[in-house]
C-alpha positions, 0 to 999 in steps of 0.5 A: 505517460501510460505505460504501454505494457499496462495499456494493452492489459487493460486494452485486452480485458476490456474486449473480454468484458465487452467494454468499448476501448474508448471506455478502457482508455478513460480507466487508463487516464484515471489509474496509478500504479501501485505495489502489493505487499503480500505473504508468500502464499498468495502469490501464483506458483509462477511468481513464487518461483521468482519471489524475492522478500521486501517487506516484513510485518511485525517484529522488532526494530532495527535501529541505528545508534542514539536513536530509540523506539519511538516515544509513543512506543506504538507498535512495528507494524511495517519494515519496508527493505527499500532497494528491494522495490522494482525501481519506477513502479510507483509514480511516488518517490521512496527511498531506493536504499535503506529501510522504512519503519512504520510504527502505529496502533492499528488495534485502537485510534493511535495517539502518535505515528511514525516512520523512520528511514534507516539509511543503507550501510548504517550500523543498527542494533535490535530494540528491546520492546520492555521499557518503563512508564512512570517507574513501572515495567510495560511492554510494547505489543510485538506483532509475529513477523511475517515475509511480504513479496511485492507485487506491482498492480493497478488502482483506479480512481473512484470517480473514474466513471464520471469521464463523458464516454464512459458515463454515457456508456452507462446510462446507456444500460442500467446493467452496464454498471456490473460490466465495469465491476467486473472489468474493475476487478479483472483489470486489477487482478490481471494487473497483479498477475493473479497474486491475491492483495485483497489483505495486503500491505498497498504502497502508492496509487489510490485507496480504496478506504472504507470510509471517506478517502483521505487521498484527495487534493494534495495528498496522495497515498504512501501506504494502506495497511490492513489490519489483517496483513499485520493479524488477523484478528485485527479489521482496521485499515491504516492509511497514510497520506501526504503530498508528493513533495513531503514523501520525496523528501522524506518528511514523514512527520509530515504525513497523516495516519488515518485508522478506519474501521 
């Protein structure tokens, strides 16, 4: 079901951008919602007045008793503090408490991902990131640690325009494929309330890959993680994807990374 508030937003910018609400409705049945995971700065000045962190990239992790960094040792990229989310933006189930931990390469093709919930009220202890590899000392890479805020936004499936009215809208003009271009960008923009999430961290809805979408079919996205939002001097995107069943149940070893660059 549509949320209402989301429906006359997206009603709104179509009459700004001179697109039929029969078209805006075909956007709305092809859309998910989804939450930015974006550093202080790009939010407005009115959403940093009420900002509350969520997420942090890099650093160290934190972890219960008996239970090491993982044994690829690829890097923390992601902790996630789960009761921090705003509960029901997402149409995906994640944990309401506790943290996730995602650990992957996002320099290089990673040879092994994985992500681990900690669960809320269990004691934990930081990790040392110097381990040893066939006697000799090694060091897993450490990220800068960086604050992300989430901001609830929009995504819209790529095959959206296909829909009967909208496609006869277009061939109607060969001009109108800008019009939904720029009704696209303003329907996210104004879905995030201005925040920037061009580089950013993006849990649920639909990705937006550089390459061939691994969302498709059953699987659906958990995350889409810019390289940039970890370092900027990293262009990859990671996205990790899998079924709506695996992710409410938390069987993340279930899941599938997938590196693009």
């Amino acid at each position: 079901m549509t949320n209402p508030i989301v429906a006359e937003l997206v009603l709104r910018t179509a009459e700004k951008h001179g697109v039929p609400k029969a078209v805006a409705h075909e956007l709305l049945a092809d859309s998910r919602p989804c939450l930015h995971l974006v550093s202080f700065q790009d939010l407005t000045p009115a959403q940093q007045q009420q900002a509350r962190p969520a997420a942090r990239t890099g650093g160290l992790p934190c972890l219960p008793d008996g239970v090491d960094w993982p044994d690829g040792h690829e890097p923390l990229v992601l902790t996630i503090d789960c009761a921090a989310l705003p509960h029901d933006a997402l149409d995906i189930e994640l944990p309401r408490d506790g943290s996730l931990l995602f650990f992957t390469e996002i320099e290089y093709e990673p040879e092994s991902s994985v992500i681990l919930h900690v669960p809320a009220g269990v004691r934990t202890a930081q990790r040392s990131a110097a381990y040893e590899l066939n006697g000799e000392p090694e060091q897993v890479r450490v990220y800068q640690p960086d604050v992300l805020y989430p901001v609830p936004g929009l995504t819209v499936s790529p095959d959206w325009r296909d829909a009967p009215v909208t496609s006869a809208f277009l061939d109607s003009d060969a001009n109108r494929d800008d019009i939904l271009d720029d009704f696209e960008e303003a329907v996210r923009t104004a879905a995030a309330g201005g925040a920037s999430h061009g580089v950013a961290v993006q849990l649920g809805g639909y990705s937006t890959p550089w390459q061939s979408a691994p969302d498709e079919g059953d699987l659906v996205l958990l995350a889409q993680i810019h390289g940039q939002s970890i370092d900027l001097n990293v262009y990859t995107q990671t996205l990790v994807v899998g079924t709506r069943e695996d992710i409410a149940a938390r069987r993340y070893e279930a899941l599938e990374f997938e590196q693009q660059v």
